[in-house]
N, C-alpha and C positions, 0 to 999 in steps of 0.2 A: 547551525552546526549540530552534529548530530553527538548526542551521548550514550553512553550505557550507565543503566540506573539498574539497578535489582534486576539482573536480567531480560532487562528490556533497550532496544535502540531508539533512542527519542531524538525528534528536530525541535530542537529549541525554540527554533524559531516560529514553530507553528504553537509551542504550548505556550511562549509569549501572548498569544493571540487567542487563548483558552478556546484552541483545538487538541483537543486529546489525539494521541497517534505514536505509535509504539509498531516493532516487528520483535517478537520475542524468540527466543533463545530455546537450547534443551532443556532449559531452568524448569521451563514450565510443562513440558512433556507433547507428546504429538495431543494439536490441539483443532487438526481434520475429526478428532475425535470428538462427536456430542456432549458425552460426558465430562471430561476434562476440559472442554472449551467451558462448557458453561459455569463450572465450580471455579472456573480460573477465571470466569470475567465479572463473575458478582461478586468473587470476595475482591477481589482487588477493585472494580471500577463501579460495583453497584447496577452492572448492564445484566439486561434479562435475554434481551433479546436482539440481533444483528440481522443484517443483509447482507447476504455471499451467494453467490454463482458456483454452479458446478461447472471447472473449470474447462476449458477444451481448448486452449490456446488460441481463442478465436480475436475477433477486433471488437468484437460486439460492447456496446456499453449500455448500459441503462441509468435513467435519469428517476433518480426514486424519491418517495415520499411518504408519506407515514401508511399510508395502506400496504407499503410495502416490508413494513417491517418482520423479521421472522421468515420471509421469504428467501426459496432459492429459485435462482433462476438460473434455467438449463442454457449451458451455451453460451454465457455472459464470465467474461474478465475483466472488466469495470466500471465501476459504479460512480457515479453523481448526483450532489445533493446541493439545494441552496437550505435545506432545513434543520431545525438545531434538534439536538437529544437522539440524532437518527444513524446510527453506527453500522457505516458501509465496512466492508472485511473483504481479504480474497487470502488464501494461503500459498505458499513458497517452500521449495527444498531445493533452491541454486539459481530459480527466476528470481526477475526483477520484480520487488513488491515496489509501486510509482505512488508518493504522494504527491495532492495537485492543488495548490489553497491560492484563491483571489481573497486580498487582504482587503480589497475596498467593498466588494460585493459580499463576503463573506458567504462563497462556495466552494465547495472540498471535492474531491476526485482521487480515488483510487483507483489503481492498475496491475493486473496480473501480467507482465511483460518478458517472456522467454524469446528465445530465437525467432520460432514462427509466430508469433504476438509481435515482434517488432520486426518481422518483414511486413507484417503488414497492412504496419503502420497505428500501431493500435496506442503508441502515446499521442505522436500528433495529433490524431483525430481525437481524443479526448481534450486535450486543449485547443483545439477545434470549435469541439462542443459549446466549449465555456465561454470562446470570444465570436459565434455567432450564435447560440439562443441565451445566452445572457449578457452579452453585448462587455464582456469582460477585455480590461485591457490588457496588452501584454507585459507592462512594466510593471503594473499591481499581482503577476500570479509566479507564485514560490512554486517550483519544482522540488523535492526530493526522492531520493532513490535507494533505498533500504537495501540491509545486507540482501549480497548474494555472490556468485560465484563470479570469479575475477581471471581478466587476459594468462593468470598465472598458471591456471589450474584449467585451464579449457581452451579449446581452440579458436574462440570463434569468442572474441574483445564487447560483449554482449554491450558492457559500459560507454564504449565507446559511439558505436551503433546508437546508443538512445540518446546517446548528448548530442549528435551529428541531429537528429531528427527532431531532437527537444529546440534545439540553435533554427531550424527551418521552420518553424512556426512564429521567428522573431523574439525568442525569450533569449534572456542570459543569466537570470537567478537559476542557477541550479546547483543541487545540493548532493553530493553522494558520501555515502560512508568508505571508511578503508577498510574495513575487513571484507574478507572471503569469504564465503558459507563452507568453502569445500574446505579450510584449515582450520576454522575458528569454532565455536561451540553452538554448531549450528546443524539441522536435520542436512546434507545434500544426495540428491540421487548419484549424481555423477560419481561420488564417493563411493555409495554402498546400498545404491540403486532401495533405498527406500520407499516405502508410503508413507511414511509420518513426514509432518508438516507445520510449518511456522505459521502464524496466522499476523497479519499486519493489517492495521487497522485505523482509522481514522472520526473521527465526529465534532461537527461544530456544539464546545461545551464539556464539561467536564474538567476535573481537575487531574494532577496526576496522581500517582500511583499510593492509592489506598494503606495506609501503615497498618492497620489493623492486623 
């Protein structure tokens, strides 16, 4: 189930399982920005340093590990890791931010998923990834689907689309939030064709949201 905690949308059920994983709000300010990312992720989680892709709506995934830490990779929308302390990222203004957690093997997968990202085909294939080279089952891997913009505010039922291709890979845990990007207190292009950007994130470890 997912919440809003201090400006953040959390799944429950993956922080039951001490996965950290949040998509934040305009609480915390456009966070495409170096600067503002990094002041916003040490004071609150204690992280120096992440993995994120510059973004191109492609299918492309990368399967990362601690060499890859601090890297961007050109042309990559999402990442996979079987490794703890390793903080994969991709950002959002009305796409699909996709989390992806096998609860028995204990690997996580994140997804940058818009229109052309899920023509094609770029969730399936990431849970793809995870039930042939880590031999992961489909009854043990959580789906969630962070804010974004919804059948209400756009033409084209983006939600629907990924649940139809999230169900063709054999799963049925899946998880999505109800809010909107395009109504609720959230960056959207569609809205007012922005660059500032939400960042969603995920890492096996960590606790949640720092009070300090």
């Amino acid at each position: 189930m997912w919440n809003l905690k201090n400006g953040l949308y959390i799944e429950e059920e993956f922080t039951k399982n001490n996965i950290l994983n949040f998509t934040t709000t305009t609480l915390y300010g456009d966070l495409k920005l170096e600067k503002n990312r990094n002041e916003f992720l040490e004071k609150q989680f204690g992280i120096k340093n992440i993995v994120y892709g510059i973004q191109t709506h492609s299918d492309n995934i990368e399967i990362v590990s601690e060499k890859d830490v601090n890297n961007r990779f050109y042309a990559v929308d999402g990442f996979i890791t079987d490794k703890k302390n390793i903080p994969i990222a991709v950002f959002t203004a009305d796409c699909l931010p996709v989390f992806i957690y096998d609860e028995i093997k204990k690997i996580i997968g994140i997804v940058h998923a818009g229109r052309l990202g899920l023509e094609k085909g770029i969730i399936g294939k990431s849970i793809n990834i995870l039930k042939e080279k880590f031999n992961s089952k489909t009854k043990n891997i959580l789906v969630a689907v962070g804010p974004h913009i919804k059948k209400c505010c756009y033409n084209v039922d983006l939600q629907e689309i990924a649940k139809k291709q999230i169900i063709k890979t054999g799963m049925n845990r899946i998880s999505f939030t109800d809010v909107c990007t395009h109504e609720d207190d959230f960056f959207s292009y569609r809205k007012d064709k922005t660059e500032k950007r939400m960042l969603s994130l995920i890492m096996i470890g960590g606790s949640g949201i720092n009070d300090r």
